[in-house]
C-alpha positions as CSV (number, residue, x, y, z in Angstrom):
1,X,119.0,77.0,105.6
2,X,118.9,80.6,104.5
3,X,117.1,81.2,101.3
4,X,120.0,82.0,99.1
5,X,119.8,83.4,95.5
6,X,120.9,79.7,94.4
7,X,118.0,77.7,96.5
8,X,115.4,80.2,95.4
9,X,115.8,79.5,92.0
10,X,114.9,75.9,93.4
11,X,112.1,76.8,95.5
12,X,110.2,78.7,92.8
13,X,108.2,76.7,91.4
14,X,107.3,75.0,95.3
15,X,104.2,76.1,96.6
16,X,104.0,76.3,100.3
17,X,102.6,73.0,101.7
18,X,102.8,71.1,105.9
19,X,104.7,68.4,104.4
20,X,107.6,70.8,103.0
21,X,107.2,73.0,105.9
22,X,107.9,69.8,107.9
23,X,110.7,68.6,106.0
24,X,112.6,72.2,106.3
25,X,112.8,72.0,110.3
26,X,113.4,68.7,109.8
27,X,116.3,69.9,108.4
28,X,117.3,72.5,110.5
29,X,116.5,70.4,113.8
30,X,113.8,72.2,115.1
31,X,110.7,71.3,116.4
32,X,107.4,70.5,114.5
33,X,105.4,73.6,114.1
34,X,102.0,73.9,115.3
35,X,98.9,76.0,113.6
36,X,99.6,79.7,113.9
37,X,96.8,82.5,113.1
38,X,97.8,86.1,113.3
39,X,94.7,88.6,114.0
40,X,95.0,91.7,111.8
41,X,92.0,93.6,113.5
42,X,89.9,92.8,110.9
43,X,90.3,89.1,111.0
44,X,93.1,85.8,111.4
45,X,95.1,85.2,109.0
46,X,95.2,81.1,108.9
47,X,98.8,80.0,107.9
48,X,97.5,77.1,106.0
49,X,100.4,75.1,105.2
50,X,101.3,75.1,109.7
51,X,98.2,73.0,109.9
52,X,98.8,69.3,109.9
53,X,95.4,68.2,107.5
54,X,92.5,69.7,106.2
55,X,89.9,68.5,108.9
56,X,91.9,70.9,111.2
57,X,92.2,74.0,109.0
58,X,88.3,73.8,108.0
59,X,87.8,73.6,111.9
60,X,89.8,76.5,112.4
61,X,87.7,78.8,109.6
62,X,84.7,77.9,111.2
63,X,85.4,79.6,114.1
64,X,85.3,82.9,112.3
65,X,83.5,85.5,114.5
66,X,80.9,87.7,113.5
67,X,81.5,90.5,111.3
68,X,85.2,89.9,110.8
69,X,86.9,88.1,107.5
70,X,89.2,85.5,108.4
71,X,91.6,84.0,105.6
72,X,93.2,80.6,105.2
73,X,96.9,81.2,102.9
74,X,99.1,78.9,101.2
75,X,96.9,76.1,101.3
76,X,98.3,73.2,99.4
77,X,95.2,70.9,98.8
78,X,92.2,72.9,98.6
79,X,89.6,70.5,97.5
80,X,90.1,68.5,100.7
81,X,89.7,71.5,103.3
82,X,86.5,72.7,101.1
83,X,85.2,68.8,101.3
84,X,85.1,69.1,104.8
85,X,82.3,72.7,105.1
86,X,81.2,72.9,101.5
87,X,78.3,74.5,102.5
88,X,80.0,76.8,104.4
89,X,83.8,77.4,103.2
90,X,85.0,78.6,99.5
91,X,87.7,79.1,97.2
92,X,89.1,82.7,97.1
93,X,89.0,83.7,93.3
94,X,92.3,86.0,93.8
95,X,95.8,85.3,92.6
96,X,98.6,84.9,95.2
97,X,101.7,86.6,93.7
98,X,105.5,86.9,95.2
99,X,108.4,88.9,94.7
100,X,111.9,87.1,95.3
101,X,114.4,89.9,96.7
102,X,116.7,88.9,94.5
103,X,114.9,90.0,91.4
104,X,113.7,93.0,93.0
105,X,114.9,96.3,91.8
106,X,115.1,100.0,93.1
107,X,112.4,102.6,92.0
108,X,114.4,104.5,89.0
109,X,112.7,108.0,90.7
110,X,112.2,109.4,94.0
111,X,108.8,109.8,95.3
112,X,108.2,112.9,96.6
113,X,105.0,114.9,98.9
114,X,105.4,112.3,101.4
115,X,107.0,109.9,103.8
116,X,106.2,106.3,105.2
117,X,105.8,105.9,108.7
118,X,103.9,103.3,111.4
119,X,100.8,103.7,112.5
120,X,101.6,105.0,115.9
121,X,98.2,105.7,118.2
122,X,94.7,106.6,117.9
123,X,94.6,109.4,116.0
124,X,96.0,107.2,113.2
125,X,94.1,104.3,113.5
126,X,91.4,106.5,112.9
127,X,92.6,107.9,109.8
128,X,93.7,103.9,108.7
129,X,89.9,103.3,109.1
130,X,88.9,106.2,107.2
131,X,90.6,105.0,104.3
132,X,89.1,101.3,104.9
133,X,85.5,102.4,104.8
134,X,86.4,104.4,101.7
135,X,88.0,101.7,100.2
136,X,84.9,99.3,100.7
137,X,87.5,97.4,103.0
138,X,86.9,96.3,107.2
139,X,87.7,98.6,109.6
140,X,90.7,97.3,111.9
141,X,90.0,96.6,115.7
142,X,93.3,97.2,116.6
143,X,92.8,96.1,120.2
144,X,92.6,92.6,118.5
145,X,95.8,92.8,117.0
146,X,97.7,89.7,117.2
147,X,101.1,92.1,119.6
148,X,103.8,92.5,117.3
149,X,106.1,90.5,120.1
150,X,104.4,87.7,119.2
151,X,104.4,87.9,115.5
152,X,102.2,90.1,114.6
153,X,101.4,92.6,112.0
154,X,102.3,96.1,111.2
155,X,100.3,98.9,109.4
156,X,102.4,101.8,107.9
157,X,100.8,105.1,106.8
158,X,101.7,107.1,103.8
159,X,101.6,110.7,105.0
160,X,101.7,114.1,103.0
161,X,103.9,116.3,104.2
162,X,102.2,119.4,103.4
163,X,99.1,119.4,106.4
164,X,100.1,115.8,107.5
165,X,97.0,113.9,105.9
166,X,97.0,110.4,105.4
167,X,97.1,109.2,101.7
168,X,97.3,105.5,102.3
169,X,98.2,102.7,104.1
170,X,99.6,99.3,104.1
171,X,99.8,96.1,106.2
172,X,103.2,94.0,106.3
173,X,103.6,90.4,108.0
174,X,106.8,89.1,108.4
175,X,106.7,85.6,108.4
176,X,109.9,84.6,110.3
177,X,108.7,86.4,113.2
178,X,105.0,85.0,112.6
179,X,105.8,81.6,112.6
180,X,109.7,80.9,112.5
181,X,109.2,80.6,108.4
182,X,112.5,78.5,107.0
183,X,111.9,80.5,104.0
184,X,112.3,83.9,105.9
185,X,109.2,85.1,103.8
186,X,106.8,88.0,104.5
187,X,103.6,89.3,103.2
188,X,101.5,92.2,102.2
189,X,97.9,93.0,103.1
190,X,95.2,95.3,102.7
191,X,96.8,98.5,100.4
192,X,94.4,101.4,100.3
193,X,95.1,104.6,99.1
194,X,92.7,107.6,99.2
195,X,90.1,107.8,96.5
196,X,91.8,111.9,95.8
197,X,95.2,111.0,96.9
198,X,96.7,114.6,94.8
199,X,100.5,112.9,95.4
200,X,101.2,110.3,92.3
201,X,103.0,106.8,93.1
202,X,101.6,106.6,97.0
203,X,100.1,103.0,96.4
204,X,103.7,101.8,94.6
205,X,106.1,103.8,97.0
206,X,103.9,101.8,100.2
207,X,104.6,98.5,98.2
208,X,108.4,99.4,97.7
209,X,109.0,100.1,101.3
210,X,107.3,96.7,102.5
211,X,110.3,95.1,99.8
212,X,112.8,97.3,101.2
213,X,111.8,97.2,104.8
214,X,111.7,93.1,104.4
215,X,115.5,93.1,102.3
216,X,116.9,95.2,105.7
217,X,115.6,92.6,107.8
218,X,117.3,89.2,105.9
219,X,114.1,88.6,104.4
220,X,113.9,86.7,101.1
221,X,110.5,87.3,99.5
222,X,107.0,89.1,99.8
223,X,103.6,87.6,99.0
224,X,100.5,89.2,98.1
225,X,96.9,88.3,97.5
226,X,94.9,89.9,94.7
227,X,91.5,89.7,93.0
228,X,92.1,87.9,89.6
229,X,90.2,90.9,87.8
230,X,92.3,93.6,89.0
231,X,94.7,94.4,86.4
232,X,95.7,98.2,87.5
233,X,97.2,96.7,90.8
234,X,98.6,93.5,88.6
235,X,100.4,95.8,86.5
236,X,101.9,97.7,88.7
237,X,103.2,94.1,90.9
238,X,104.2,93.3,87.4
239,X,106.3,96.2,87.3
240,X,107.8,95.2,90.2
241,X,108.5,91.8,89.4
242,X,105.9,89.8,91.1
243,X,105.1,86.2,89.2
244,X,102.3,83.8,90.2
245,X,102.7,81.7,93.0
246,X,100.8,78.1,92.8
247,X,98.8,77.9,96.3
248,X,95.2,79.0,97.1
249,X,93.5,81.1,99.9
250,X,89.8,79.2,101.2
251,X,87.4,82.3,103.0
252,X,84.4,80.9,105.6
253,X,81.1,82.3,103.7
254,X,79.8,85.5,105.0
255,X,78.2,88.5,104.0
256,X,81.2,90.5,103.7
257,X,82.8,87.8,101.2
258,X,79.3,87.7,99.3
259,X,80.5,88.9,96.0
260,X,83.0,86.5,96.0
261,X,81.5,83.3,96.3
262,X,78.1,84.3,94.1
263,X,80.0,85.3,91.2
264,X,79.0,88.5,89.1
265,X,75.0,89.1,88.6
266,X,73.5,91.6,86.5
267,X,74.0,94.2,89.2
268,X,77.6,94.1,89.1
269,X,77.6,96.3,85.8
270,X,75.5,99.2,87.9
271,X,77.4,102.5,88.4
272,X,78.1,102.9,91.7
273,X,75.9,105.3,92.6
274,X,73.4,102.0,92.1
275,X,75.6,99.6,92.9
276,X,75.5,101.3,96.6
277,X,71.9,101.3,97.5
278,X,71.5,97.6,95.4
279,X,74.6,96.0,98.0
280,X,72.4,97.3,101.2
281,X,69.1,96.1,99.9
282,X,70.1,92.4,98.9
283,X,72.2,92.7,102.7
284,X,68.2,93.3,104.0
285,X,67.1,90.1,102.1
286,X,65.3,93.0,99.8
287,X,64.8,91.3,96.1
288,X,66.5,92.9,93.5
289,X,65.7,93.3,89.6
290,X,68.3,95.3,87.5
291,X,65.8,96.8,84.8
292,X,68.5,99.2,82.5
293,X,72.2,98.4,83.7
294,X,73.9,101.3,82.0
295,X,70.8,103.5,83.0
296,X,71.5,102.7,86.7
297,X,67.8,101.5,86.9
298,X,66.7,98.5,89.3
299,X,63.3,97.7,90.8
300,X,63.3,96.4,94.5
301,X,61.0,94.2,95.9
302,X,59.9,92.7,99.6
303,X,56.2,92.0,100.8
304,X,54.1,93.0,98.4
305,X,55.7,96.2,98.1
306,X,57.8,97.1,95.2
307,X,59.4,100.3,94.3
308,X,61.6,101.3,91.3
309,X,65.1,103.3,91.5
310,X,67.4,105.2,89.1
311,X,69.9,105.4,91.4
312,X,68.9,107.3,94.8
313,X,65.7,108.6,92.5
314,X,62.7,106.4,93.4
315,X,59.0,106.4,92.5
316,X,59.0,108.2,96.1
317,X,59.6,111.2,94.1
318,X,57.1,112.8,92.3
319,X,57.2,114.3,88.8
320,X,56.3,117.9,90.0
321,X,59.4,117.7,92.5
322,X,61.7,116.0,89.9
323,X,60.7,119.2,87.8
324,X,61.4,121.3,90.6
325,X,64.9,120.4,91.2
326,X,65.5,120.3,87.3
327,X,64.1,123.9,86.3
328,X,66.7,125.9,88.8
329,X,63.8,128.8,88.0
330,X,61.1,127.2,89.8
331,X,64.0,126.0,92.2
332,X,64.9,129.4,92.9
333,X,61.0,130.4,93.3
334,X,60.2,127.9,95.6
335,X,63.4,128.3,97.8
336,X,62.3,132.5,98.0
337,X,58.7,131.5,98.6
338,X,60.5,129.6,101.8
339,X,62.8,132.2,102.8
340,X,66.1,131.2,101.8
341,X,69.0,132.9,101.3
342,X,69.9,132.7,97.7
343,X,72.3,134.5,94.8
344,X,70.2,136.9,92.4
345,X,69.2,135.4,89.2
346,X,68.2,135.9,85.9
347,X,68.1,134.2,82.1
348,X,70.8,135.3,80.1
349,X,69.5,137.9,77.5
350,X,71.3,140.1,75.2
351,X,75.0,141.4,75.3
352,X,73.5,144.3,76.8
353,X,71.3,143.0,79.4
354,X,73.9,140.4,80.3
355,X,76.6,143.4,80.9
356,X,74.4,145.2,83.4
357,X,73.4,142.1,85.6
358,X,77.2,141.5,85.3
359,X,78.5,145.0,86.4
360,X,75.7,145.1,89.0
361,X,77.3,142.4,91.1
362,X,80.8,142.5,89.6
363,X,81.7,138.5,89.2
364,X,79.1,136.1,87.4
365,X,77.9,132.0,87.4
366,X,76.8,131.0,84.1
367,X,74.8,127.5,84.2
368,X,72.1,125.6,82.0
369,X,68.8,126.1,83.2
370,X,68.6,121.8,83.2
371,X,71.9,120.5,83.6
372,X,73.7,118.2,85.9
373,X,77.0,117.4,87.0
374,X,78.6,121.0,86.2
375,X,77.9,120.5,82.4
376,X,78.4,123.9,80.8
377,X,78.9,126.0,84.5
378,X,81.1,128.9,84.3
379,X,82.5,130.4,87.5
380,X,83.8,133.8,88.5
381,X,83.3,135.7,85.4
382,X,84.4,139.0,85.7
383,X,84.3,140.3,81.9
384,X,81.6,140.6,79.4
385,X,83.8,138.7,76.9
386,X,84.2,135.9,79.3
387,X,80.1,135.6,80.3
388,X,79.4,135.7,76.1
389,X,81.7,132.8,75.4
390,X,80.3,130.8,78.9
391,X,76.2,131.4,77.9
392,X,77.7,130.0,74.5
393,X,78.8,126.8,76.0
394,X,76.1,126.5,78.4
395,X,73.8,126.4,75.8
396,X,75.4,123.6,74.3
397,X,73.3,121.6,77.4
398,X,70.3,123.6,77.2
399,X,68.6,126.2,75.2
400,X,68.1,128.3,78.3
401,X,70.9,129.4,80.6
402,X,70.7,131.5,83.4
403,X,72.9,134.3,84.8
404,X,73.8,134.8,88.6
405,X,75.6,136.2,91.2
406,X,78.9,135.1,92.0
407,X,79.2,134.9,96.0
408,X,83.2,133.5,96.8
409,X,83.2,130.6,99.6
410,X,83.3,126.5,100.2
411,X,80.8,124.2,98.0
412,X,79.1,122.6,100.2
413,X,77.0,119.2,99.7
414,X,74.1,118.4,102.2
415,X,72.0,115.2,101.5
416,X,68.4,114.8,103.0
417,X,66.5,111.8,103.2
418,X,63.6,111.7,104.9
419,X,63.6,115.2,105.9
420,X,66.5,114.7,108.1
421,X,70.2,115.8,107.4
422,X,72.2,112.2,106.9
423,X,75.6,113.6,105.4
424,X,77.4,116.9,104.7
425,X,80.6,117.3,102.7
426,X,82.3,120.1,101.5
427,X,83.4,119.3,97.8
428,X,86.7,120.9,96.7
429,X,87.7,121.7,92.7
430,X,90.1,119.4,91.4
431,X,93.8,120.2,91.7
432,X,96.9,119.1,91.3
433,X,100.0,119.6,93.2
434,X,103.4,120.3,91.7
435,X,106.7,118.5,91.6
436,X,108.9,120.8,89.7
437,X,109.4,118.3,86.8
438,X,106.1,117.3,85.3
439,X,103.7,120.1,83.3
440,X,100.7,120.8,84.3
441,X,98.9,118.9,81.2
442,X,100.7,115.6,82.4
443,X,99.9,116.3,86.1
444,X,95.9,117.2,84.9
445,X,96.1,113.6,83.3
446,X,97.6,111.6,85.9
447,X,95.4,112.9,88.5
448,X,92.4,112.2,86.3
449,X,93.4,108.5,86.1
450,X,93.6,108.1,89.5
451,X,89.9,109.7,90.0
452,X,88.7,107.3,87.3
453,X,90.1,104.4,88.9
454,X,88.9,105.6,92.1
455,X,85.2,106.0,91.3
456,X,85.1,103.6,88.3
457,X,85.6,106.0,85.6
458,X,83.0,108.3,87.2
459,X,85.4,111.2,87.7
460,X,87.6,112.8,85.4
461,X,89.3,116.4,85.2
462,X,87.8,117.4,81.6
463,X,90.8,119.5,79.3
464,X,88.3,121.7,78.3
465,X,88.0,125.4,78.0
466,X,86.9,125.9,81.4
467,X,89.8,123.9,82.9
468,X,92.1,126.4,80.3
469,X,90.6,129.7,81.6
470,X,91.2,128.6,85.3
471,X,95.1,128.1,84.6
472,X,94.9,131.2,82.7
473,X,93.3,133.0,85.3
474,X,95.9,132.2,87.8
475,X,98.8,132.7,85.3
476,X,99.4,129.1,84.1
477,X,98.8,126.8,80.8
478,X,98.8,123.4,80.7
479,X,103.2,123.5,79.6
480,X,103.4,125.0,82.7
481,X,105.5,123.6,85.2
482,X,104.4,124.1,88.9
483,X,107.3,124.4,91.9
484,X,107.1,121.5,94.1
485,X,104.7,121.0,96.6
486,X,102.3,124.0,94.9
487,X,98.9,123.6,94.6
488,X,96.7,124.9,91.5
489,X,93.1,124.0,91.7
490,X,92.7,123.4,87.6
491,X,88.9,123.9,88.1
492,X,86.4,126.6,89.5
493,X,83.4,124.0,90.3
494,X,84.0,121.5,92.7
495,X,81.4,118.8,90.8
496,X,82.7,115.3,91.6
497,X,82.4,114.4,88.4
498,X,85.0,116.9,86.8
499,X,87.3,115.4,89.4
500,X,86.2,117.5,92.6
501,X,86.9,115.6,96.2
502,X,84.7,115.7,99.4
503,X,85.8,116.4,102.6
504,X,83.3,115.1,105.1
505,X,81.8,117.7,107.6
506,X,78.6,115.8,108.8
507,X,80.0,115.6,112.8
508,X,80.7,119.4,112.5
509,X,77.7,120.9,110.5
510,X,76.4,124.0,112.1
511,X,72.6,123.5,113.3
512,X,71.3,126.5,111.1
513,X,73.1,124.9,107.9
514,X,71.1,121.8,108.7
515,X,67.9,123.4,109.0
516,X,68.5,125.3,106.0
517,X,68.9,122.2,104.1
518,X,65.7,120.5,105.3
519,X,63.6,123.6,105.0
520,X,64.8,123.9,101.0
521,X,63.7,119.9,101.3
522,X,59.9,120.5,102.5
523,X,59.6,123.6,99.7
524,X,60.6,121.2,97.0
525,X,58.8,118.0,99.1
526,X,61.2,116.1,98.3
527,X,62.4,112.9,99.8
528,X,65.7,112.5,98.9
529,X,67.7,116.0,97.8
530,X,71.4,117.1,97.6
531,X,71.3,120.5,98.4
532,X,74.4,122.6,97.4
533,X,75.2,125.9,99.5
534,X,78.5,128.3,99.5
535,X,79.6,129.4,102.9
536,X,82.3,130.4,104.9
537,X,82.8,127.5,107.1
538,X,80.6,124.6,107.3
539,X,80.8,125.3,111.6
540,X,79.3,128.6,110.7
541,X,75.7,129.9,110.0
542,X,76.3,131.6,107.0
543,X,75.2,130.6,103.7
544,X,74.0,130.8,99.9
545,X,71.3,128.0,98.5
546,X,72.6,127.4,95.1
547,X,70.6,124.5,94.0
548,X,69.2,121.3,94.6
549,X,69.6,117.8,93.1
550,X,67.2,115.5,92.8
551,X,69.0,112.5,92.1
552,X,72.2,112.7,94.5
553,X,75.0,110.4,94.6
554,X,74.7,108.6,98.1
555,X,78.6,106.6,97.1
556,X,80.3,109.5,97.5
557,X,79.6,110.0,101.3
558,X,81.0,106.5,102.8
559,X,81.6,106.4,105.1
560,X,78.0,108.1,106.1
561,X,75.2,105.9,106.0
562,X,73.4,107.5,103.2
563,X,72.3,103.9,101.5
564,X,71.3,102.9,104.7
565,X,69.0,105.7,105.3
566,X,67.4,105.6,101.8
567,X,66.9,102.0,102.2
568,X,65.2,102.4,105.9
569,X,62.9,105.5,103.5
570,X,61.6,102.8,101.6
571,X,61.7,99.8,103.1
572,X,60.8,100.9,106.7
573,X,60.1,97.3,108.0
574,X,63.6,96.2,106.7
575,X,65.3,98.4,109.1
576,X,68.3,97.1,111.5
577,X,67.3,98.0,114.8
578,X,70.8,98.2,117.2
């Protein structure tokens, strides 16, 4: 029987169950079905209710290989399959939600900067796991895949078309070709859309054409699974007209499903520049003891030897280094004492004094002598005027601001630990791209939502007066509206925090870049640094030391194994031989 709009008002309130399942090709005359699993690349996907009793589904989670995340569905009865492994088996605390066709609804707007396609050969596999590893999520093995022939799944990118880069992707299942579903249902699995995705509705527009894809095919519904906390993706199934389904998904404990099974702990209100290094030490078997949550301070702990952390800044770090990086005079000093090639500097003095320095090397960086995450840096200052009213905003941060040489190029981000070079990213301004309807102000604030919801309110595109000089500078304000497909960078520093991206660079670095970075390391001694540099290219020798940074955010360079590295720096004995 085909799911009608008249029998799915009857079958809403059903939940999946063997017993139903049975009774529907009962119906139809067709044979009994037996368990099906699909393999997704990261992991099976048990279709509970195709398993004739719990003893048998448990059995089936149990063989879970190593490193991969296997997930029972639609499981009617849950305490009886957790009876059987308690030890070993739990429920999943996310909400299973499904959209009946027949309620579903057309987007009132195009989506535009993109198109949907299928993953389609290496190249984009590689760029599906990219996004994974961003995301926190498994890679896919796609030579597991269950073959689509015999039911199996299909990943679709979402693809800009301006340079072709991937901004997200989704997994689809449809069920009737998975298991001969009565129901004709399908599913959804494993949405990830890029951290700086610059095009807005990518994650939504992926969802639609799962619904639309299924409705072509003489589908009738679409389930998804998600986390009962996130309420930025429930609102937007909301939107769409997803309602709670009654069934239950049961996971095999692992360490990838840790989280889920030991419930919050005082390190789950870390930042995640914390959160980062505390997830690899307590994978190591490494104690941990959160000291100051909001402060991002822990202590970790394993034989005998104990070590406390503010994020990647550890008691490895002295005070006189820490004092290095902070004072960017004594910074400069020691890089020049080293032989580095740095901008010209001085402190900001009077009008006077500032002007000459200025029309000595035409363009001008104004900057806090102590200050972090590009609070109160002014860039490219080409008028007296404009360095006056920057040194009065720097000093907002600090009392002492210092003047120096502009020098055009890419920001680039090196992180030492352990005096080797463990990632390298160039880190773009923030920027928005146009679609001929929206100003600029709305575009500024949409993009800054999606930067605080991809880094947990870390990042944020501040409407200050530095974001307004930059659209002035190029002509704009923020009631501007910007042709489609145009990009504006809305600020001059590329600081993550002021909602600057990375692009990672770490397999293309050029060798004298590298030993640039771990020279400026050994004059500061220095464990751990983030060195910042302008230069051409990152493949090319060239550069300019701006600074260093003594506490650097290791989170922002997944997929790079910068917790990893600062972990095996002080925990040497816990390292993970291959």
């Amino acid at each position: 029987m085909r799911a009608t709009a008249y029998n799915q008002r009857l079958q809403r309130g059903q939940a999946p169950s063997y017993q139903r399942l049975q009774a529907h090709l009962a119906r139809e005359g067709s044979d009994a079905c037996q368990p099906q699993s699909i393999h997704c690349g990261w992991g099976r996907l048990l279709i509970g209710h195709t398993y004739p009793d719990a003893a048998s589904l448990a059995a089936a989670l149990q063989e879970e290989r190593p490193g991969e995340r296997d997930i029972a569905l639609y499981v009617a009865a849950p305490q009886q399959v957790l009876a059987q492994a308690p030890q070993q088996l739990f429920l999943d605390p996310s909400d299973t939600l499904r959209l009946w066709f027949t309620d579903y609804r057309p987007a009132p707007r195009s989506f535009r900067g993109f198109h949907i396609r299928r993953v389609q050969n290496e190249a984009d596999w590689q760029e599906v796991n990219r996004l994974y590893l961003q995301r926190g999520m498994l890679p896919v093995e796609h030579e597991r895949l269950t073959p689509r022939e015999d039911g199996g799944p299909t990943y679709w990118l979402a693809e800009d078309e301006v340079g072709g880069r991937v901004l997200g992707t989704v997994m689809g299942l449809d069920h009737q070709r998975a298991f001969a579903d009565p129901q004709l249902g399908s599913s959804l699995w494993c949405l990830a859309v890029a951290p700086d995705c610059p095009r807005p509705g990518v994650g939504e527009a992926l969802v639609r054409h799962l619904i639309e894809h299924g409705m072509s095919r003489g589908l009738a519904y679409l389930d998804l699974s998600v986390l009962h906390d996130n309420l930025q993706a429930k609102a937007l199934y909301a939107k769409l007209g997803f309602r709670d389904l009654p069934t239950f998904a049961i996971k095999r404990r692992n360490g990838i499903n840790q989280a889920l099974f030991l419930g919050p702990g005082p390190e789950a209100e870390l930042n995640p520049y914390a959160r980062i290094i505390v997830d690899e030490a307590q994978r190591r078997g490494i104690e941990v003891q959160v000291d100051d949550a909001e402060g991002g301070l822990f202590t970790l702990s394993q034989g005998g030897r104990r070590i406390r952390c503010r994020e990647s800044l550890s008691d490895l770090t002295s005070a006189l280094s820490m004092s290095l990086c902070q004072d960017k005079r004594l910074t400069h000093r020691a890089f020049a004492r080293a032989g580095l090639r740095q901008p010209a500097q001085r402190l900001a003095g009077s009008a006077e004094e500032n002007a000459a320095f200025l029309a000595e090397h035409g363009a001008l960086v104004v900057k806090p002598v102590d200050g972090e995450q590009g609070q109160g840096v002014a860039v490219d200052l080409r008028s007296a005027e404009a360095v006056e009213e920057a040194i009065e905003r720097a000093r907002r941060f600090d009392s002492r601001v210092l003047l120096e040489s502009y020098h055009p190029g890419q920001d680039l981000r090196i992180v030492v630990i352990g005096y080797q070079v463990v990632a390298a990213a160039i880190r773009h301004p923030a920027s928005v791209v146009g679609d001929g309807v929206h100003c600029i102000g709305a575009l500024i604030e949409a993009q800054s939502r999606r930067r605080q919801a991809a880094t947990g309110g870390e990042s944020r595109i501040p409407l200050d007066a530095e974001t307004q000089r930059t659209l002035h500078d190029a002509g704009y304000d923020y009631s501007s509206v910007l042709p489609a497909g145009t990009r504006l960078a809305v600020r001059k520093t590329a600081n993550l925090h002021t909602g600057g991206t990375l692009e990672d660079v770490t397999a293309r670095l050029h060798p004298a870049l590298a030993e640039a970075a771990v020279s400026a390391a050994r004059a500061l001694e220095i464990p751990v640094v983030g060195l910042d540099l302008l230069v051409p290219a990152a493949d090319q020798p060239d550069y300019v030391l701006i600074e260093a940074n003594e506490r650097v955010g290791l989170a922002n360079h997944e997929p790079q194994p910068t917790a990893e590295r600062f972990i095996d720096l002080l925990f040497p004995l816990s390292r993970v031989h291959p």
